[in-house]
Backbone as CSV, one residue per row, in Angstrom:
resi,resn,N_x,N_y,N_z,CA_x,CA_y,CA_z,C_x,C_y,C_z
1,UNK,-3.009,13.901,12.892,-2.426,15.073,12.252,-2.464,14.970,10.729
2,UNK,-2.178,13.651,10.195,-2.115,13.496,8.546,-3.455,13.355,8.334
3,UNK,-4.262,13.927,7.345,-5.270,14.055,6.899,-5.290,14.344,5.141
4,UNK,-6.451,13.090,4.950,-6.950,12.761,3.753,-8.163,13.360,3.038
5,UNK,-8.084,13.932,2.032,-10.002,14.709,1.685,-10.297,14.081,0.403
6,UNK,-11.060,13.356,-0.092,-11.153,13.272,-1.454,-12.602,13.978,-2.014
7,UNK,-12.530,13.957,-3.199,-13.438,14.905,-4.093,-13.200,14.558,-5.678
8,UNK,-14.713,14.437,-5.880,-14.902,14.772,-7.194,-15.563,13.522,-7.655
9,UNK,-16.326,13.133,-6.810,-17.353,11.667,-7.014,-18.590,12.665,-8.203
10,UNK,-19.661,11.625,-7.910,-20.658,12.605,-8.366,-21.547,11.287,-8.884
11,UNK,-22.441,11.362,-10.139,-22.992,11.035,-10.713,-22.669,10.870,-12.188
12,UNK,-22.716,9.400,-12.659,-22.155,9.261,-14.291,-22.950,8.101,-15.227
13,UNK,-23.138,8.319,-16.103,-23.655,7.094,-16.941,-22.795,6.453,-17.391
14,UNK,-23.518,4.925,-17.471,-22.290,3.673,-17.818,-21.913,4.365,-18.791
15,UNK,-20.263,4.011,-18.829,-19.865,4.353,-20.383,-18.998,5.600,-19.997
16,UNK,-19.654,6.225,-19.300,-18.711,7.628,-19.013,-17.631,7.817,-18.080
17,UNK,-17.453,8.933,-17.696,-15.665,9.057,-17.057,-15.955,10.024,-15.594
18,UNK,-14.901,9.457,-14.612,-14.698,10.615,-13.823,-13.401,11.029,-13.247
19,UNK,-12.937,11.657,-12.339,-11.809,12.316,-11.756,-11.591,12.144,-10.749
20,UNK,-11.387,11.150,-9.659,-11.406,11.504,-7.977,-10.198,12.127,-7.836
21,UNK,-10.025,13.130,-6.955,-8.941,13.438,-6.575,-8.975,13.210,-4.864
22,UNK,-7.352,13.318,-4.233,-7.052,13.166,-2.720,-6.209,13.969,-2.512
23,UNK,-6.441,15.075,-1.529,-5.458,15.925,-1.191,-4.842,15.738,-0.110
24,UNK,-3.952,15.243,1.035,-2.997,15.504,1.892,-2.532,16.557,2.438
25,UNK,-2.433,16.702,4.209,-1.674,17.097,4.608,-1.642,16.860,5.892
26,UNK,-0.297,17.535,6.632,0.457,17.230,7.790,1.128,16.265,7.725
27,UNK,1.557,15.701,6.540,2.856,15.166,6.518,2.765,14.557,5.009
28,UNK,3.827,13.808,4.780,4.481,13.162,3.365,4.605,11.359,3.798
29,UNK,4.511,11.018,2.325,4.756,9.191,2.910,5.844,8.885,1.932
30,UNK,7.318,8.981,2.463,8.234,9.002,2.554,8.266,7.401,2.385
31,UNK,8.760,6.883,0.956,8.805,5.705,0.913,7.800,4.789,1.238
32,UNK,6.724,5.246,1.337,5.229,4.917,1.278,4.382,4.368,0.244
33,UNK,3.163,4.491,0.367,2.191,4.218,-0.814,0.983,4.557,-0.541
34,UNK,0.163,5.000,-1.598,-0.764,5.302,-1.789,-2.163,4.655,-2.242
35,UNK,-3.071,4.610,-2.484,-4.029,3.573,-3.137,-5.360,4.376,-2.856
36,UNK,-6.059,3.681,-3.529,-7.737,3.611,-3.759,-8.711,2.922,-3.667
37,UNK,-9.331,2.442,-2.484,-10.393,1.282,-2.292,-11.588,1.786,-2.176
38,UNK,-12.552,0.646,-2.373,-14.212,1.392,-2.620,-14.569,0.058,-1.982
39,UNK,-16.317,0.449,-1.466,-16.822,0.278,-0.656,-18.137,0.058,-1.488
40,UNK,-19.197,-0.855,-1.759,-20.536,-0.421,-2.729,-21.287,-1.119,-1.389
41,UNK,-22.363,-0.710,-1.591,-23.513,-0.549,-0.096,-24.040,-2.681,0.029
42,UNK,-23.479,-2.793,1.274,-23.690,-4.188,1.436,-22.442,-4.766,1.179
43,UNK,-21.381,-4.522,0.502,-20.159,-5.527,0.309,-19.027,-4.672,1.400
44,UNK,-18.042,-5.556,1.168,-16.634,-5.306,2.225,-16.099,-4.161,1.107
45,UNK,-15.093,-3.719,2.143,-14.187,-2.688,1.364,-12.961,-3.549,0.707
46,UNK,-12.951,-3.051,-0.995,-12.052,-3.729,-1.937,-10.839,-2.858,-2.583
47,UNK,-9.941,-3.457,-2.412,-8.557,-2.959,-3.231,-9.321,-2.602,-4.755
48,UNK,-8.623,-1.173,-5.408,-8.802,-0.835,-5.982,-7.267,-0.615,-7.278
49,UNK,-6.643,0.485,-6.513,-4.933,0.444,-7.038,-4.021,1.076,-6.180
50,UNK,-3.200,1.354,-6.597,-1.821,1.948,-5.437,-0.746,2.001,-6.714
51,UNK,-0.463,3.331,-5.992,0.619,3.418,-6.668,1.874,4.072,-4.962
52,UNK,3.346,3.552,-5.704,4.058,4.151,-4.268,4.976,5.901,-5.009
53,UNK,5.237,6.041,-3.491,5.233,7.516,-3.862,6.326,8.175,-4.605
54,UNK,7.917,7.190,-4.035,8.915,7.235,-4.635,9.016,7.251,-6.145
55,UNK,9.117,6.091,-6.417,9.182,5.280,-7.795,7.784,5.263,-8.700
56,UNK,7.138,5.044,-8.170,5.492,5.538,-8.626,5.124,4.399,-9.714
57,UNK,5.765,3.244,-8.834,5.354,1.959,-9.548,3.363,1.837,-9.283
58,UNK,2.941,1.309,-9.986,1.684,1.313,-10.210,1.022,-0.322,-9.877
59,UNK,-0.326,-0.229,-9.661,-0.875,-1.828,-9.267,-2.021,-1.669,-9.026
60,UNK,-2.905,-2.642,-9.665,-4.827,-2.746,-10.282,-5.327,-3.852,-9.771
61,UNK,-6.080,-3.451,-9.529,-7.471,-4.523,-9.198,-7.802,-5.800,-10.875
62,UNK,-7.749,-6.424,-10.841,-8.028,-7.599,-12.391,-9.567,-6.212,-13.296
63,UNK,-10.644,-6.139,-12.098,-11.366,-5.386,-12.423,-11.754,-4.060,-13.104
64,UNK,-10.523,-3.604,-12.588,-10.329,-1.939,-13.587,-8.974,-2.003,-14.245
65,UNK,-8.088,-2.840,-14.758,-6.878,-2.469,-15.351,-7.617,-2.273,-16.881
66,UNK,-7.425,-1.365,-17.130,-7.305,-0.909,-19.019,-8.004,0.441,-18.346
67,UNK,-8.755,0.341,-17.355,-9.983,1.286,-17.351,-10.109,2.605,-16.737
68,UNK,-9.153,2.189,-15.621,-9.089,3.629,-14.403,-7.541,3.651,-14.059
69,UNK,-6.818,4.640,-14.207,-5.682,4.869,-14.329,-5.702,5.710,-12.799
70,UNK,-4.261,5.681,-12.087,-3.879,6.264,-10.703,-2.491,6.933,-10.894
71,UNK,-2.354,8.032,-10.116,-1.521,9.188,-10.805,-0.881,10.042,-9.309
72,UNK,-0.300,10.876,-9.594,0.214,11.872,-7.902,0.835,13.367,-8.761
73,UNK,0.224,13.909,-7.816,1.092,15.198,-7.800,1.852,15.633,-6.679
74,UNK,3.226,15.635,-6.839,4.454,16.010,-5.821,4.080,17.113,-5.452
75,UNK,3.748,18.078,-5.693,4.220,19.580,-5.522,2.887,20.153,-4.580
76,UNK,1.709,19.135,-5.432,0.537,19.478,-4.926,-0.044,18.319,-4.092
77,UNK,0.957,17.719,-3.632,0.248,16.410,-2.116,-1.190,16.117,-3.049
78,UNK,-1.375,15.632,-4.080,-2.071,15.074,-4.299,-2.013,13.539,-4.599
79,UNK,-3.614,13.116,-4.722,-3.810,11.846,-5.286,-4.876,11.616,-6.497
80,UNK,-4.616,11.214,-7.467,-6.010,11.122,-8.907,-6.162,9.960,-8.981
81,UNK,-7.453,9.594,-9.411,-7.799,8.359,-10.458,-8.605,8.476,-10.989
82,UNK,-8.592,8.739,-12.376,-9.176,8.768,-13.374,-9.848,7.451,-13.775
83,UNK,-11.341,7.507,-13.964,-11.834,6.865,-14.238,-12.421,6.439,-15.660
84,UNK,-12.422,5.825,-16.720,-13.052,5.626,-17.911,-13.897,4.835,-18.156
85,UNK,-15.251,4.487,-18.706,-15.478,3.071,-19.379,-16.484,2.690,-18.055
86,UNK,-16.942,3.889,-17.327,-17.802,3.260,-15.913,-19.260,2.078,-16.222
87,UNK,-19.123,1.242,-15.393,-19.633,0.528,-15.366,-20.638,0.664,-13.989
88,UNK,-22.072,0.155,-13.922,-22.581,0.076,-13.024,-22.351,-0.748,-11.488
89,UNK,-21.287,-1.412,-11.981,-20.485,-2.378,-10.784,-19.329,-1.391,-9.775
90,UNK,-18.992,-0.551,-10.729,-17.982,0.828,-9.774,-18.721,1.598,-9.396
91,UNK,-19.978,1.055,-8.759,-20.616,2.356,-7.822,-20.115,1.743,-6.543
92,UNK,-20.138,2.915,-5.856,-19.483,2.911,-4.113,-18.554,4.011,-3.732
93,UNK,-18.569,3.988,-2.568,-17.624,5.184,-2.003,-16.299,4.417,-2.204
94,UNK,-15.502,5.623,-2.505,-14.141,5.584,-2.882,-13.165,6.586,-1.789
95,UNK,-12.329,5.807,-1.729,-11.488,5.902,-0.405,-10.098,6.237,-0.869
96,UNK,-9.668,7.340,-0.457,-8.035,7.082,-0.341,-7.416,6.941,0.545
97,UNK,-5.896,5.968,0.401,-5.224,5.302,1.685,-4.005,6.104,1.948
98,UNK,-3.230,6.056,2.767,-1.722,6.026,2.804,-1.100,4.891,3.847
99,UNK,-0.047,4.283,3.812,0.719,4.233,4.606,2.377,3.375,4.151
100,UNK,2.292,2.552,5.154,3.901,1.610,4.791,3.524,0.064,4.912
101,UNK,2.448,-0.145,3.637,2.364,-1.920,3.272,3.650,-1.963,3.054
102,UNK,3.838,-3.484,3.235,4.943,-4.574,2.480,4.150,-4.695,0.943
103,UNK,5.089,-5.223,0.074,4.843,-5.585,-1.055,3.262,-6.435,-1.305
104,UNK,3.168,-7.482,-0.524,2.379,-8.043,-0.283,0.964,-7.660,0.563
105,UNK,0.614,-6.548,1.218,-0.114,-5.976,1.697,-0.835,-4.714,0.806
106,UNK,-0.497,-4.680,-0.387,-0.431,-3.447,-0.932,-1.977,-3.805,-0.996
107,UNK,-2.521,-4.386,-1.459,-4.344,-4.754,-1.691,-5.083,-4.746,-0.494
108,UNK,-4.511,-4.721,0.738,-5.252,-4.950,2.085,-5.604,-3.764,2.838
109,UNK,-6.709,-3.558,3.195,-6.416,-1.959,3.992,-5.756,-2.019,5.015
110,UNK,-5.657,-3.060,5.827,-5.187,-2.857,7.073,-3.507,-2.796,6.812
111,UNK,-2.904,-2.600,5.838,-1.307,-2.092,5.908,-2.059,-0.736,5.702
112,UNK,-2.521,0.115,5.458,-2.997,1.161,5.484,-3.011,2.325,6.819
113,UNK,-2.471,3.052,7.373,-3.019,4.086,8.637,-3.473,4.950,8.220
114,UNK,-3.637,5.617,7.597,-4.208,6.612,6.948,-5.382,6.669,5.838
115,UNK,-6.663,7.290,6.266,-7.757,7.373,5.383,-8.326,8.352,4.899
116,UNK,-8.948,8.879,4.243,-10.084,9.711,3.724,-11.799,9.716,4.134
117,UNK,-12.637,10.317,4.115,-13.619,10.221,4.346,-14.707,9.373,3.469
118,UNK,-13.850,9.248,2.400,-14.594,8.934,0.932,-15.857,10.036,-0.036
119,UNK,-15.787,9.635,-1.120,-16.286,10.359,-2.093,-17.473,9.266,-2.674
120,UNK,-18.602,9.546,-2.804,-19.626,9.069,-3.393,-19.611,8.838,-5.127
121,UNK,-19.711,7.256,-5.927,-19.771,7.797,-7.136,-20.534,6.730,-7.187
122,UNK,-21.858,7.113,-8.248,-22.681,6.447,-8.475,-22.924,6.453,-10.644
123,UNK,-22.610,4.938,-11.002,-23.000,4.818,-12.122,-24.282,3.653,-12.588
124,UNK,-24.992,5.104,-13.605,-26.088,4.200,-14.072,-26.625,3.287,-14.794
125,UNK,-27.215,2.455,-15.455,-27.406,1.716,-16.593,-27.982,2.536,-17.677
């Protein structure tokens, strides 16, 4: 019933910026959390960030902190992450999560029930 869509991958040159967004619905994550993992063709799927929904404490990968910022809109069941500063290493499909990790699960998908289809973003040299 809860369903994830994301949008707004695309195509970017190193150096440049993008927008993913995640929209929600059929339900709310009520003391939950949210996040962003990507996938690049041949590797495992990697923690990206999370933020939770309440408090909207925030949490990065070593790899993108300064670089790609994660955000929510209440009103509009959304999810953002803004991307800056792309590098040819952040190509891969990008995923949004929901569910009820522990503190310690927040990087793992499998505290995760909830997915997206993913969004394609490819950066060039």
């Amino acid at each position: 019933q809860v369903q994830l869509v994301e949008s707004g991958g695309g195509w970017v040159q190193a150096g440049g910026s993008l927008r993913l967004s995640c929209t929600f619905s059929g339900g709310i994550f009520i003391n939950g959390v949210m996040a962003w993992f990507r996938q690049a063709p041949g590797k495992e799927r990697e923690f990206v960030t999370a933020i939770t929904w309440t408090r909207g404490s925030t949490y990065y990968a070593d790899s993108v902190k300064g670089r790609f910022t994660i955000s929510k809109d209440n009103t509009k069941s959304a999810l953002y992450l803004q991307m800056n500063s792309l590098k040819p290493e952040d190509t891969a499909v990008y995923y949004c999560a929901g569910g009820y990790p522990s503190s310690g699960d927040y990087g793992r998908g499998p505290g995760y029930r909830y997915w997206g289809q993913g969004t394609q973003v490819t950066v060039s040299s």
